[in-house]
N, C-alpha and C positions, 0 to 999 in steps of 0.2 A: 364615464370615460374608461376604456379598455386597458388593463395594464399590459406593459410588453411582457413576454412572455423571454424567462429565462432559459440560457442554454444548459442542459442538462448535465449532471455533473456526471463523469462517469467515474465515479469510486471501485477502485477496486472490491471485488467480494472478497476476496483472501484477509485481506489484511485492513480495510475499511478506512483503506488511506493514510494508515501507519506504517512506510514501506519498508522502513531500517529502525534495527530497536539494538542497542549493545547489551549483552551477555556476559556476567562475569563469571569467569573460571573457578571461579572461589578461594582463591589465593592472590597473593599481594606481591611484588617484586621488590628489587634493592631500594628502592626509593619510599615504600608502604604503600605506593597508590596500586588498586585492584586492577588485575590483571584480566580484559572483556574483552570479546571479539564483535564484529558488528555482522549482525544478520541481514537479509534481505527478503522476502516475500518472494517465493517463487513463481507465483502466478503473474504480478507484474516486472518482477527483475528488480525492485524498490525504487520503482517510481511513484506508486503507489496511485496511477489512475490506468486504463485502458484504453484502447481504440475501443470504438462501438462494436463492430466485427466479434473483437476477441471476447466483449461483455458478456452478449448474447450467446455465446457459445461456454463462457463459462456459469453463467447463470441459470440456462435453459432457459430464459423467456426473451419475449420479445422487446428493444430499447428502439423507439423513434427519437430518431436527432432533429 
């Protein structure tokens, strides 16, 4: 019997679906907790997946949805 076939996931390439990552500054404030800014992934804005459209064009290959 035929398995259904899954919808395909469109992970980001940039960032491999880790869209936002915090960064510390390397310094501490009045309180001792480290002081980090939060990143995003440029290629998806930190969403961390794409439309198909955008895939193909940042992958250079071809995605069937």
């Amino acid at each position: 019997m035929p398995q259904p076939s899954h919808a395909q996931i469109r992970v980001c390439p940039g960032c491999d679906g880790f869209a936002s990552a915090a960064v510390t500054l390397g310094g501490r404030d009045r309180n001792g907790n480290r002081r980090t800014i939060t990143v995003h992934c440029r290629t998806c804005q930190g969403t961390g997946t794409l439309p198909v459209r955008q895939l193909v064009t940042a992958t250079g290959s071809e995605v069937t949805a």
